[in-house]
N, C-alpha and C positions, 0 to 999 in steps of 0.2 A: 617450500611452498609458503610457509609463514611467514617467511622472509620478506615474501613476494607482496603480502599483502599489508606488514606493516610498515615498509617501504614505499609502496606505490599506491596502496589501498587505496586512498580517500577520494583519489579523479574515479576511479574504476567506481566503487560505492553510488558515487551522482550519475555514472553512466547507467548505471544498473538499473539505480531507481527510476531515472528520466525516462529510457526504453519502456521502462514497466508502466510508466505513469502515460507515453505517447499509447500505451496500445496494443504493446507487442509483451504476451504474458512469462515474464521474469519471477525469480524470485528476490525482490528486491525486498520485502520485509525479513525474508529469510538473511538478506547480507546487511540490513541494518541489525536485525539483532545478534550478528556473529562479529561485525563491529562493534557494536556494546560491547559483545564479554571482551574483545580483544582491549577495548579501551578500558576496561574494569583491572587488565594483566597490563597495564602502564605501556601498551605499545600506540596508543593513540590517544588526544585529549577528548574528554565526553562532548564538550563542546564540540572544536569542528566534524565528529563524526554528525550532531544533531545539525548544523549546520549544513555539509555538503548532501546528509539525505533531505531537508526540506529543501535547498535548492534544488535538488535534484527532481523532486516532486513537482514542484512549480513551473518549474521550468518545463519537463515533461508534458503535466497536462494543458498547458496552456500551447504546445505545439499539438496535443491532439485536438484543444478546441478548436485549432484556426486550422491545422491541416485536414483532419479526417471531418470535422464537425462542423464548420462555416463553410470552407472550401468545397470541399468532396462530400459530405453527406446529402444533400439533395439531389446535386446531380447523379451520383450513383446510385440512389433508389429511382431515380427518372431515365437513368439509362437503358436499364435492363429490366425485361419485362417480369421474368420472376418475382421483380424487386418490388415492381412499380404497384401493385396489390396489396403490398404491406406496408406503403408508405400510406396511403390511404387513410391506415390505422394509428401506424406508428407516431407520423410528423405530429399532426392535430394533438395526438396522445401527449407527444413532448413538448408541446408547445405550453400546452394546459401546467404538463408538470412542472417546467421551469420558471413560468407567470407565478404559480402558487408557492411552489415548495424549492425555486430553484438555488438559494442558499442552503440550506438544508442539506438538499441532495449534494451537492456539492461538495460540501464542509464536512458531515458523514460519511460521504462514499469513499472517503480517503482510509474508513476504518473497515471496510467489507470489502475482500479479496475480489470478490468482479467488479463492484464500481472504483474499483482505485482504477482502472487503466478504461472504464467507459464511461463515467459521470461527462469528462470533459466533453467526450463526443457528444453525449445527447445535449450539453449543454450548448455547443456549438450548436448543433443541427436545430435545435429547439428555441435558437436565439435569443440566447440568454446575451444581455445587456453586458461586453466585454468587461467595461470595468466591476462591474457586480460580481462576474465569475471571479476574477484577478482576487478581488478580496476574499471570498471567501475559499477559495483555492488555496491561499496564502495563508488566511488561519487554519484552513484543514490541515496542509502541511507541515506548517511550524509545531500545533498541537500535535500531529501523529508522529512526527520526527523526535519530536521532545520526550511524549508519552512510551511510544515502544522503546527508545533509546535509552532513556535514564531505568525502565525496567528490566531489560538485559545490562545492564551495566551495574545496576545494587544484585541482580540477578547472578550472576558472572564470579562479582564479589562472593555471593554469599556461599556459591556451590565450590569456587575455590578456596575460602575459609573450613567449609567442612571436607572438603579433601584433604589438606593441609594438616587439617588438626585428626579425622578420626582415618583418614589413608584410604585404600580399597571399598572401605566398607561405603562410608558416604557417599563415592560413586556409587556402589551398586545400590543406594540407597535411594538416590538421587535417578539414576536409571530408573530403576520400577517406580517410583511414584512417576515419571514421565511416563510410564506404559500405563500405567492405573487411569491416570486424569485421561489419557488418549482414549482407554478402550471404553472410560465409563462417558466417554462427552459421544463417543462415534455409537456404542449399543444402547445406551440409555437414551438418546434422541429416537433410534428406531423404537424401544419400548415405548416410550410416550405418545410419539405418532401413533402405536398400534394400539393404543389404550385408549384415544379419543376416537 
């Protein structure tokens, strides 16, 4: 199976991320950063893995602005009548947002697991200025393809330097602090919520 992926990885990577970035929820951050660490164990260069995931990005959402978000998003909140009550709220809502804050949204929602595969939408539907979304789509990509990548990849390095060097131990060492950071990010949010 590893074979599989440092052989033919890199087209599959941009596929992953593009689907994920059109709309359809993927775990394409999860395979850029298992491309890191596999590029951190010499089966990939860091480079074209940060490369084929921001193309992949780009190119993705830029098919959901014009497919789901210029093409299809009005007319399918005007289609159907369920829908047609929440466009009402919504379009105007998005129109505002993209006028004001619409690089922004854009250029960030590449770092927040639901706007990575809906910024592009609302920015389509909301009529964001093509070329405007293109560029900051395109910094958001390169920045978030760059940033998560080179951090699995010194990341990758560093947890197979201490397997290497202390064996067993540093995985299981390496495990529980992965369980520790998980249970105190997932109960410590519920605490604080419940404390305000």
């Amino acid at each position: 199976m590893t074979n599989f992926f440092t052989s033919h990885g890199l087209p599959l990577l941009f596929v992953v991320i593009m689907i994920e970035s059109f709309g359809i929820p993927l775990p394409g951050e999860t395979a850029l950063i298992a491309f890191g660490v596999l590029a951190s164990q010499g089966h990939h260069s860091i480079v074209w893995v940060i490369v084929f995931a921001a193309a992949g990005a780009i190119v993705g959402d830029n098919l959901g602005y014009w497919l789901i978000g210029r093409l299809g998003g009005r007319e399918l909140f005007e289609r159907w009548s369920f829908l047609r009550r929440y466009s009402e709220r919504f379009l105007p809502a998005a129109e505002r947002l993209m006028a004001r804050h619409g690089g922004k949204t854009v250029f960030f929602g590449r770092f927040i697991t639901v706007l990575r595969y809906t910024a592009a939408w609302v920015a389509g539907i909301g009529r964001m200025p093509w070329w405007k979304f293109l560029f900051w789509n395109a910094a958001g990509g390169i920045c978030w393809a760059t940033a998560v990548g080179l951090v699995a990849y010194y990341a990758g390095h560093a947890a197979a330097d201490a397997i290497q060097r202390y064996g067993i131990y540093a995985a299981g060492g390496i495990a529980g602090a992965v369980v520790i950071v998980f249970l105190f990010t997932h109960f410590g949010k519920k605490w604080l919520e419940s404390r305000l």
